[in-house]
N, C-alpha and C positions, 0 to 999 in steps of 0.2 A: 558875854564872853567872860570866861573865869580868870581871875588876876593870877599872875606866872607865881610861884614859890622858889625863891631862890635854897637852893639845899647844896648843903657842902659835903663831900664825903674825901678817903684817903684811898687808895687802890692798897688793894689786902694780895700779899702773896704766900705761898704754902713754900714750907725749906728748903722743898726739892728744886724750888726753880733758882735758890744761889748755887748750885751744884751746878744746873741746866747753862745757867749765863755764865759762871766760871768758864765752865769749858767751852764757848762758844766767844768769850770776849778774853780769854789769856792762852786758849790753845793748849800749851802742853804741860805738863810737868816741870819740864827745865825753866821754864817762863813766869811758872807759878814759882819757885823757888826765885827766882832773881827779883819776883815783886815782894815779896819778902825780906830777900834781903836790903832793897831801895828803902821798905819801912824802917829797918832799923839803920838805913842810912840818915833819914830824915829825921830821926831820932839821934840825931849825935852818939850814935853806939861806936865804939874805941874798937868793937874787935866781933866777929860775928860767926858764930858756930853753926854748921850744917851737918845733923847726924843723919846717915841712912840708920834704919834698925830693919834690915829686909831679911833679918834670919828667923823672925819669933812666927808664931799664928796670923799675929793682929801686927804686919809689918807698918811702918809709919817714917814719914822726916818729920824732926825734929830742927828747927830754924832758932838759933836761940841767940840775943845780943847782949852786951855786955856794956852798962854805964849810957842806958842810952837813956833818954830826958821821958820816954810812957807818956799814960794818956791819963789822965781825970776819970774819973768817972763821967763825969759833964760833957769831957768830950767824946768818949766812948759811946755813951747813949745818944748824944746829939748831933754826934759829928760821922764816926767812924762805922755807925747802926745803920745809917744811912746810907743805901746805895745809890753814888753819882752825886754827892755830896758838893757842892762850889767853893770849899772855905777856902781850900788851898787855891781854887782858880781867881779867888776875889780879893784874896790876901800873897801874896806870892813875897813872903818877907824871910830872912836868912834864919838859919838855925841859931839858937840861944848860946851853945858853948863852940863849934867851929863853925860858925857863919857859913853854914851851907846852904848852897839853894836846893831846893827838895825838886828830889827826881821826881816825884811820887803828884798827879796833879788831875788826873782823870776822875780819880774817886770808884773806880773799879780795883784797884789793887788789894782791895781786903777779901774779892771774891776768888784768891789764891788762894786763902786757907781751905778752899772748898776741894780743891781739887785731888 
């Protein structure tokens, strides 16, 4: 009998399936905009802007905060790339300038920008 091969591999997904889980795991629009705005709550952002632009060709929301503490690079690719991420469920520690506890804890809220 032939000895087993242990082989590691990563599961590969195509773009469209952050679109597909978006909408299937935050529902609507208005939902997707309030996960959005929870990031820039856990970001200690002071004040947080939500533009419609629903008059041009290429209509868009624009979610934008102000003063809030961003991500690393480090943690973007390592943390935030990741869909269902645990850092926030294993670390559950206050925010840096208003000691907030972060709304934000699933690790699907970044699949709002899809929507």
């Amino acid at each position: 009998m032939a000895a087993m091969m242990e082989i590691t591999s990563a599961f590969k997904a195509r773009a469209h399936l952050l679109k597909l889980l978006g909408d299937e795991l935050i529902g609507d629009d208005r939902l997707a905009i309030f996960e959005l705005v929870k990031n820039a709550y856990d970001a200690d952002a002071t004040k947080v802007e939500v533009m419609l632009d629903l008059g041009s060709t290429n209509p868009k929301i624009v979610v934008t905060d102000h003063q809030g503490h961003g991500m690393s690079e480090e943690t973007i690719l390592g943390k935030w790339m990741e869909i269902g991420t645990d850092s926030k469920r294993k670390e559950r520690i206050r925010s840096p300038r208003f000691k907030r506890m972060p709304l934000g804890g699933k690790g699907v809220g970044r699949l709002a920008v899809h929507m």
